[in-house]
Every structure is written in C-alpha cells, then in structure tokens.
C-alpha positions as CSV (number, residue, x, y, z in Angstrom):
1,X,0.0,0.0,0.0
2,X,1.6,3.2,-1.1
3,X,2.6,6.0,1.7
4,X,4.4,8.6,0.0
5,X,5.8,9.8,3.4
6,X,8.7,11.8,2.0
7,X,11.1,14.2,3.8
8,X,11.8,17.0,2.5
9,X,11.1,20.7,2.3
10,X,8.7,19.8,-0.4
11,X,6.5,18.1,1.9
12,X,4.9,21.6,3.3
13,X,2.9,21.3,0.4
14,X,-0.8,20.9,0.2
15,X,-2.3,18.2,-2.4
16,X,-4.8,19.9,-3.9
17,X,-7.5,18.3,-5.9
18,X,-8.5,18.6,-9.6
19,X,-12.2,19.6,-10.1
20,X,-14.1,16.3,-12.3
21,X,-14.4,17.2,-15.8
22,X,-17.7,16.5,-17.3
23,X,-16.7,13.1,-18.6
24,X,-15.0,12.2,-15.3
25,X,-17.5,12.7,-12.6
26,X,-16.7,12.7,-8.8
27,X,-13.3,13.6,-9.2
28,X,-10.9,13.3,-6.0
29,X,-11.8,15.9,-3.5
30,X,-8.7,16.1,-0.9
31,X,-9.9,15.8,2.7
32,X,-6.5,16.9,3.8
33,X,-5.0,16.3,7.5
34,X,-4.2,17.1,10.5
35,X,-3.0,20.5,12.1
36,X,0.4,20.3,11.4
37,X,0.4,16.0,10.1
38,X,1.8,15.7,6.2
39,X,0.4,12.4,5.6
40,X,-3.2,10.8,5.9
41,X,-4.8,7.7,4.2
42,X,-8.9,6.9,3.8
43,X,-9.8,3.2,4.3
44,X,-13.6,2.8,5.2
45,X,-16.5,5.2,4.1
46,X,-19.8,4.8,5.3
47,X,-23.0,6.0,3.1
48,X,-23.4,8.8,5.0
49,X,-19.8,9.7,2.9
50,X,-18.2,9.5,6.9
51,X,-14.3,8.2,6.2
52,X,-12.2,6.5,8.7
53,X,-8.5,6.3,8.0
54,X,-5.4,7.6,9.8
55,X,-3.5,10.7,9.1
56,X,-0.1,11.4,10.8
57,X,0.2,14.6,13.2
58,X,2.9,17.2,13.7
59,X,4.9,14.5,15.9
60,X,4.7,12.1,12.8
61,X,2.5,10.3,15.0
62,X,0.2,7.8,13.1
63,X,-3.4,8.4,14.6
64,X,-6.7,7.5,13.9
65,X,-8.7,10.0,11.1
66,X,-12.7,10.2,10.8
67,X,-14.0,12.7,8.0
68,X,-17.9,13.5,8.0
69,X,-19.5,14.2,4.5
70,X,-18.5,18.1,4.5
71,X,-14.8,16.6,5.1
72,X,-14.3,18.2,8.6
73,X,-11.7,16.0,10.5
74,X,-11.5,14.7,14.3
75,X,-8.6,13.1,15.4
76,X,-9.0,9.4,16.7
77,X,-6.2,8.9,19.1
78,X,-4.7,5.8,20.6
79,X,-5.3,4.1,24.1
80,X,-2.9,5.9,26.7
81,X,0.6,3.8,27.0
82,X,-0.5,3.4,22.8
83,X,1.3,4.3,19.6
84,X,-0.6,4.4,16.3
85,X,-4.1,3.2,15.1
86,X,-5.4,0.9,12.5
87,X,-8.3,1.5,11.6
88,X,-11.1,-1.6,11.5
89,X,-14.8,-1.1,10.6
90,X,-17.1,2.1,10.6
91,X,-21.2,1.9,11.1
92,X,-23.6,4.5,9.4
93,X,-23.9,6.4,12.4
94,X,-20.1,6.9,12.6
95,X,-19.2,5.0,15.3
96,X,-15.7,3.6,14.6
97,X,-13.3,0.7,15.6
98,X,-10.1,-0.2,15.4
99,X,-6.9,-1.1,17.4
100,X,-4.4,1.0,19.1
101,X,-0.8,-0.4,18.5
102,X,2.0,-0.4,20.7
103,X,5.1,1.3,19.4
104,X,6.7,-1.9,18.3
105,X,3.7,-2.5,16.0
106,X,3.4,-5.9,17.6
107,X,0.9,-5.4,20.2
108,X,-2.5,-3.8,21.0
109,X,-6.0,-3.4,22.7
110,X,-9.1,-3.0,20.3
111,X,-10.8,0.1,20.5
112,X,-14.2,1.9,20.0
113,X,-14.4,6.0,19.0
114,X,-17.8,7.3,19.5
115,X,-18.3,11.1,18.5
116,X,-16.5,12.7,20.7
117,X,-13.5,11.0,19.0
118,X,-12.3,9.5,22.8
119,X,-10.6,6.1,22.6
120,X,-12.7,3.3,24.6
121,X,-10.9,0.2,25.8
122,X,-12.5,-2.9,24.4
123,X,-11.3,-5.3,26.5
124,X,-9.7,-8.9,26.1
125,X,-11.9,-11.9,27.6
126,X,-11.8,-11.7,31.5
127,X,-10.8,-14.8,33.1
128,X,-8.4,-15.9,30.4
129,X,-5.0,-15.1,32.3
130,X,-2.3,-13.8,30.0
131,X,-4.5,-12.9,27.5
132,X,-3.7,-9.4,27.7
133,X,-4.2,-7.4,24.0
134,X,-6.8,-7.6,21.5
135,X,-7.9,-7.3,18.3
136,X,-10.9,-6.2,16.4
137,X,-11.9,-7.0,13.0
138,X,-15.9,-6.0,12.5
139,X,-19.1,-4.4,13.9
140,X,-22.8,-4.9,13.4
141,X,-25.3,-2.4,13.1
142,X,-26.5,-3.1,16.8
143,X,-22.9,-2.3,17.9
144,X,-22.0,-5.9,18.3
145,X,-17.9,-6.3,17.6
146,X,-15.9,-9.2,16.9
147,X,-12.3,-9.8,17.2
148,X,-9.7,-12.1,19.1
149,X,-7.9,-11.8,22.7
150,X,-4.0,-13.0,22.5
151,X,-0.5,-13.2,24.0
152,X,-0.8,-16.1,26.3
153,X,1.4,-19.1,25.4
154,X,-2.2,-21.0,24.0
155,X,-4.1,-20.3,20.8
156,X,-5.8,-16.9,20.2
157,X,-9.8,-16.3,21.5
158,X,-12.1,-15.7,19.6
159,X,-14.0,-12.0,21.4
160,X,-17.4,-10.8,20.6
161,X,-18.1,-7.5,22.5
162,X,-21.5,-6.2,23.1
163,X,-20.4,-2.1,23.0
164,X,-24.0,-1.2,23.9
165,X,-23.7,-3.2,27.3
166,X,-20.1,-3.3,27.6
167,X,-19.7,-7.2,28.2
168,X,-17.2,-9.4,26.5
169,X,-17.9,-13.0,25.7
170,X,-15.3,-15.7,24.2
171,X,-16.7,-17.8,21.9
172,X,-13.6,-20.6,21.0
173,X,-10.0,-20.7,20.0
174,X,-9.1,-18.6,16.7
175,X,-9.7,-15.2,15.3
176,X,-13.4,-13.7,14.3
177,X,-13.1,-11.5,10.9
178,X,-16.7,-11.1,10.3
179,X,-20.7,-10.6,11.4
180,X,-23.5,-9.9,10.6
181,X,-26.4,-8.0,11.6
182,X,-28.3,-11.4,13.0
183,X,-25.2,-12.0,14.8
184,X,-23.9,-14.8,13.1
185,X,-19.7,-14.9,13.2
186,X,-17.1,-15.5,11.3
187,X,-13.4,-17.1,12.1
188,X,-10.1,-18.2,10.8
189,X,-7.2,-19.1,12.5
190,X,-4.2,-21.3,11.7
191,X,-6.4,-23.6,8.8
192,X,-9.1,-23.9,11.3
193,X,-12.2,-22.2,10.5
194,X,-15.6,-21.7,12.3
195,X,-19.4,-20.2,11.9
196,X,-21.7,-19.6,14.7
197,X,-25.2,-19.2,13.8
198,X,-26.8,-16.2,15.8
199,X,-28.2,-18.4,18.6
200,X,-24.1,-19.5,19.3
201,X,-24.3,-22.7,17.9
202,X,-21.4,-24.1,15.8
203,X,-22.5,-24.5,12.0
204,X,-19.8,-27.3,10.5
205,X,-19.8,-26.1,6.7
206,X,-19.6,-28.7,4.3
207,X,-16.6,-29.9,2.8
208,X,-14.7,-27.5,5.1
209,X,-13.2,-24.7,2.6
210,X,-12.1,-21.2,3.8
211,X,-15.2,-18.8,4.5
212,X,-14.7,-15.3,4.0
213,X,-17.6,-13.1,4.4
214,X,-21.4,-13.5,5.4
215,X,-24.7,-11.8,4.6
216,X,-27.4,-11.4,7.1
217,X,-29.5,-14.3,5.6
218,X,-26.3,-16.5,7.1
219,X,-25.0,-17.4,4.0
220,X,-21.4,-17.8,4.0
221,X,-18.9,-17.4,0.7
222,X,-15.7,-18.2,0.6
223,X,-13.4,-21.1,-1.1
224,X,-14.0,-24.6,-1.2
225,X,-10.6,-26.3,-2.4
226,X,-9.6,-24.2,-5.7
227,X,-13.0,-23.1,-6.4
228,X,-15.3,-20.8,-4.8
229,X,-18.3,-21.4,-3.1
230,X,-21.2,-20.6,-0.9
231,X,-22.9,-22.6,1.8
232,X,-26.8,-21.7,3.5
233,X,-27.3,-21.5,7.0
234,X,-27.2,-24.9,7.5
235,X,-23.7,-25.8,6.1
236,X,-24.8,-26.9,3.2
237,X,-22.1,-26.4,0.2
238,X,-22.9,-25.1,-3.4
239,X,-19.5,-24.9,-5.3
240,X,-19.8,-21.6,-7.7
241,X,-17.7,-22.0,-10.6
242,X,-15.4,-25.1,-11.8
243,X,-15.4,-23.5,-15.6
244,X,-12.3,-21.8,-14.3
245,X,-8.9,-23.2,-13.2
246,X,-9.6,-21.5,-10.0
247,X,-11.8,-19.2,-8.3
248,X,-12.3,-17.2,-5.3
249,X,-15.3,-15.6,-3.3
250,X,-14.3,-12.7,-1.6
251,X,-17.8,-11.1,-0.6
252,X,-21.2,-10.7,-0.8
253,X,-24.0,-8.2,-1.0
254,X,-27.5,-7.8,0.5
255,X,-28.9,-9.3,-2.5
256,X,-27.3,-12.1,-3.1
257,X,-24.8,-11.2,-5.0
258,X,-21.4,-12.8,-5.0
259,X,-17.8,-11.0,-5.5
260,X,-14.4,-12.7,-6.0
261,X,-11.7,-13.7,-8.4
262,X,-11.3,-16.2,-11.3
263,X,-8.0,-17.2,-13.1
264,X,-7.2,-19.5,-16.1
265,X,-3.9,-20.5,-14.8
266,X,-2.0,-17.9,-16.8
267,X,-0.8,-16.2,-13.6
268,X,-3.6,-13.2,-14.3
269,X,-6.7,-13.2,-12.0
270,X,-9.6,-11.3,-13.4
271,X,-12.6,-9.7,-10.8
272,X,-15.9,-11.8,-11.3
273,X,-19.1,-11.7,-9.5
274,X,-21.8,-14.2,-9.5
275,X,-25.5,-13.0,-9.3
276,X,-28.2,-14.6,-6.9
277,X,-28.9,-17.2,-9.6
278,X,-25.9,-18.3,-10.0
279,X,-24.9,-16.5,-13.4
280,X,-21.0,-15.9,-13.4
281,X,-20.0,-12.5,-15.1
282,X,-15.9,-11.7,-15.4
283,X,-14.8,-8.3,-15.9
284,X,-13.7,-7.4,-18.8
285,X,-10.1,-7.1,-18.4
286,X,-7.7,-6.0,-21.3
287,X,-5.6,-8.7,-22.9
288,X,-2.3,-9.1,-21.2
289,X,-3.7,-7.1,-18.0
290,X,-4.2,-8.3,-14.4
291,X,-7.5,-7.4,-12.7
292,X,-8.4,-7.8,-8.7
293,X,-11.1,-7.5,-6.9
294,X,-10.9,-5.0,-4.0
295,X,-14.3,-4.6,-2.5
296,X,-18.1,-4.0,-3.2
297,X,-21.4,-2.3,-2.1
298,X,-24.8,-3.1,-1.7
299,X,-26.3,-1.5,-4.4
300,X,-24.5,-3.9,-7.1
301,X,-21.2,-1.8,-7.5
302,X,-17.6,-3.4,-7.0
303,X,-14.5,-1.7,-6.7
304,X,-12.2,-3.5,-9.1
305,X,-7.8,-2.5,-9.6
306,X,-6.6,-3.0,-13.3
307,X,-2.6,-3.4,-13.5
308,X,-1.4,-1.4,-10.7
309,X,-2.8,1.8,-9.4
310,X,-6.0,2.0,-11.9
311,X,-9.5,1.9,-10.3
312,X,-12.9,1.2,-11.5
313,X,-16.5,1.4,-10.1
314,X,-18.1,-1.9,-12.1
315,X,-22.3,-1.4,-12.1
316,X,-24.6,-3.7,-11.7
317,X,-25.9,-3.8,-15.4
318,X,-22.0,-3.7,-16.5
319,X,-21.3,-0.4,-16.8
320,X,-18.0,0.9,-16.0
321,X,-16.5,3.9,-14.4
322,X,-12.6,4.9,-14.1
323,X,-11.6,6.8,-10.9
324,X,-10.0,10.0,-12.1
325,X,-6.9,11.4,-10.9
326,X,-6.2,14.7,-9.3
327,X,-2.9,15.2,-12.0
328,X,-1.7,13.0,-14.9
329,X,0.9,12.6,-12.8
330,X,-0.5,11.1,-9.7
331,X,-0.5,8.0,-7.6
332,X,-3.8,6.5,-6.3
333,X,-4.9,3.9,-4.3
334,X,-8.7,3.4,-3.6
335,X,-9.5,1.3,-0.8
336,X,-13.9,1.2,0.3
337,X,-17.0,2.1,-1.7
338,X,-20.2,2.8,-0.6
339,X,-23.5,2.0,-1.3
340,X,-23.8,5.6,-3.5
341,X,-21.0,5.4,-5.2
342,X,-18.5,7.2,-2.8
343,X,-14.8,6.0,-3.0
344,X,-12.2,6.2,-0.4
345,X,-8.3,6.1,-0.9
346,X,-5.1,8.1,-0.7
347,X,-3.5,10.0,-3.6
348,X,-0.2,11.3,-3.9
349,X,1.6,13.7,-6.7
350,X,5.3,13.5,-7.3
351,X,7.3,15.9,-4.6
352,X,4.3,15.9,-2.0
353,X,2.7,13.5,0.7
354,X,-0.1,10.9,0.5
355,X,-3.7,12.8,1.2
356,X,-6.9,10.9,2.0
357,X,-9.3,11.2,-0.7
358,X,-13.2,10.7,-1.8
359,X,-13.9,10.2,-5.0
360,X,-18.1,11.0,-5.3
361,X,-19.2,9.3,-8.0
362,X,-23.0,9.0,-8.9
363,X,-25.4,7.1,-6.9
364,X,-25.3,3.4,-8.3
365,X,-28.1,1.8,-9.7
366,X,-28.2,-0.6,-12.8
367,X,-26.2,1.0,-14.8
C-alpha cells in the first residue's frame, strides 16, 4: 500500500485536488490532514460519505482520522501507553473501531471512537490469564464487535463484544473477521475455520473450505478447495464455478450477489461476480492485463484495480466507471466504496505526501 511519506522541504505542500471534468464525474476531492500531520490515508466510508483512516500529526505520529461528508476531520487517538491506530470497521452512524498499537507495531488493545472521537478500551476476555491485548476485526449495526484476545502461550480467542452493554464474551479458540447483523460470526485461525449461527451454535460447513464473508440471511462465501463457493445456514455447500482453473469468493452483497476472483492459470486473476442465480459475469479485463477485486457495495457496485494503481466502479448492469486522478501525474490507491457510489483512498503527486481522498461518483443503480 503506497505511503508517500517523504522528507523533505517539499513536503509543506498541500495536495490539492482537480475539479471532475464532465466526462470524469466525482473527481478526488482532498480531505486533507491534520493541524500540522503531512500524511493521511482513507480506508472505510460509510453511506453517510463519513471516512475512517489515519492521518499522521505534527509529531509524525500515526493516529486515527474520521472525516464526516463536509470533510471536517477529528482526530482518533490511541489508548494511553499506545502508539498508532489501525483503523477496522465504521457503522452508518459513525461509530468507529479499530486497534491501538503499541510502538513496536506488535501489540495492542481494540478500540471503539464514539463522537467525541475519545478512545474506549474494548477489552480482552476476563478470566483468560495472560490474555492481555486484543484485536478487532468487525461491527454490526446493533454495535456488536468481533475480534480475538491473544498473548498467552495458547491459541488466540475468539471475542465478541457487546459495546452497547459493555460485556465481553469468548466464543472458542481462533480469530473472528466477520458478522452480521443477526449475529452470526465468522473465524479463521491457523487452517481452522468456524461459523456460529446467531443463537451461538457451531454450523460445521460442508466440505470444510475457507469462508470469507457472510450476509445477514447467514450465508457464508468463501473457497471450497480451488473453487469458490457458498454454503446456507445450514452448512450446506454449493460450489460456484469449476469452468475456471480457480476461483475465489471474496464477498457478498444484500442481494445475493457474490464477488471474488477467477483465473485460467496464466498467472492473471480477473474480478468476477456471481449474481443470486448463479450467473457468473468476469470483468472485462484488457488482454495481457491483471485485474483484482478490491471490495463491493450493496447497491451492485464493486471496486475492481486494473494493473497497478488503476481503479474502476463496475455497475450492476455492467457499466464501467474509471476513478479520475487529481494530475496525470498522480498516484492513487482506492480502498472502500459505498453504497452511493463514494470512493475512499489516498492520492499522492510527485514531490508531496499521500492525502486521504473521496472520489463521489453518482449514486449506483443498474447502470
């Protein structure tokens, strides 16, 4: 992930960005950083248009960075006795979460910023001795977190946090990534992975495989030995694709629809998504280019990277849009999308520091 932390006189500049032409609507508008920082980064943006990302301050600090939709900034600090931030997940109402990392990058304690932008502990499991940092990974839209306690000698715990009561409950060994707004969880840990229905009840998924994301119906995508695949609530597997040498499913939207990767075994991976029916459709990636997948909405929009650097909005009904840059010159990296269209990144022009970014593109339907 490009920086562009550079030390030099030049780096008192300001990014400024390039108004959209007609043909390139939503161009980047810089959301700049803080008093003093040189550096800032978007990673998550809600559809409100709130972004969370980190910015560095005038100590070269890394904190965390939330944005509202006018693109006023509020500092997110770290835990006391804490370094730097990395930021996690965002909800629509702006609540954010991430960790706070100790200065050896090695260690931390999740976190939650409501809107006063104070950092509150989110704690590791009580009554697991030596289980002293944690992690967190996702939140619901009933404030329910998920993450993993760790540092004793044993296998990380899997940590679901209820930030509306304040209570902490382990669920097994491993590492939760994912849940949704039912409650169901998501986890992966050292080839061992793991779905709890809402209720807390251990789903075994078919065939085993490598789950990656849910939807609130409970149905899990992921990869089921090359191929990807989906399984129900129940566990019950549906491989996705074997027309390809491989395939991946990365994520999935409200309405069914699927996100990942295929490849022909030419070294090239191309974005593909697979609607609720079942109907594969691959990008349409120039000959001799690489595509990936980076992430997607749910209004039918993915956010796909052609070669290295170049982003497009894909539509539902196949239309595609290319993320402009704020110079022909500049470096971009776009990181979240929202259900209206809103992109998130960092851009950086030759001689001057990395600026978080929003691209606003137009709401998304079919096109």
């Amino acid at each position: 992930m490009f920086r562009g932390v550079l030390a030099t006189a030049a780096v008192a500049m300001v990014l400024t960005a390039v108004p959209a032409s007609a043909d390139e609507p939503g161009g980047p508008i810089d959301l700049g950083t803080l008093p003093g920082g040189l550096t800032s980064n978007g990673y998550l943006v809600s559809n409100a248009g709130t972004v969370f990302g980190t910015a560095f301050d005038k100590a070269f600090d890394q904190r965390g960075a939330r944005w509202d939709a006018a693109g006023r900034i509020t500092e997110l600090p770290p835990q006391p006795g804490y370094a730097s931030v990395h930021p996690a997940a965002i909800t629509e109402d702006g609540l954010a979460v991430g960790d706070s990392m100790a200065a050896n990058g090695w260690v931390g304690r999740a976190t939650l910023w409501g809107a006063s932008g104070a950092p509150v502990d989110l704690a590791p499991v009580p009554g697991f001795p030596g289980y002293a940092y944690s992690s967190v990974a996702a939140i619901n839209t009933h404030g329910i977190a998920v993450g993993y306690s760790y540092g004793a000698p044993g296998p990380d715990m899997v940590v679901k946090w209820d930030t509306t009561q304040g209570t902490v409950t382990a669920l097994d060994y491993g590492r939760a990534f994912a849940i949704n707004d039912a409650g169901a969880v998501l986890s992966s840990y050292q080839g061992r992975s793991q779905y709890w229905d809402p209720a807390g009840n251990v789903v075994t998924l078919e065939g085993g495989g490598s789950p990656a994301d849910l939807d609130d119906a409970g149905t899990v995508v992921g990869s089921s030995g090359s191929h990807a695949a989906k399984w129900d609530s129940a566990g019950h597997l549906t491989v996705l694709d074997t027309t390809w040498k491989y395939s991946s499913a990365d994520e999935i939207g409200a309405d069914g629809t699927i996100y990942g990767e295929v490849g022909a075994g030419d070294g090239k991976s191309r974005p593909a998504r697979w609607d609720p029916a079942g109907q594969l459709t691959v990008y349409p990636v120039p000959d001799g280019a690489e595509g990936g997948f980076v992430t997607a909405n749910d209004t039918g929009g993915a956010l796909v990277e052609i070669g290295f650097g170049d982003f497009f909005v894909w539509g539902s009904g196949g239309g595609i849009t290319r993320l402009p840059l704020p110079a022909e010159d500049a470096s971009c990296r776009a990181e979240d999308l929202n259900d209206r269209g809103a992109v998130t990144g960092s851009c950086s022009i030759p001689g001057r520091n990395s600026h978080a970014v929003r691209w606003d593109l137009p709401v998304i339907g079919t096109w």
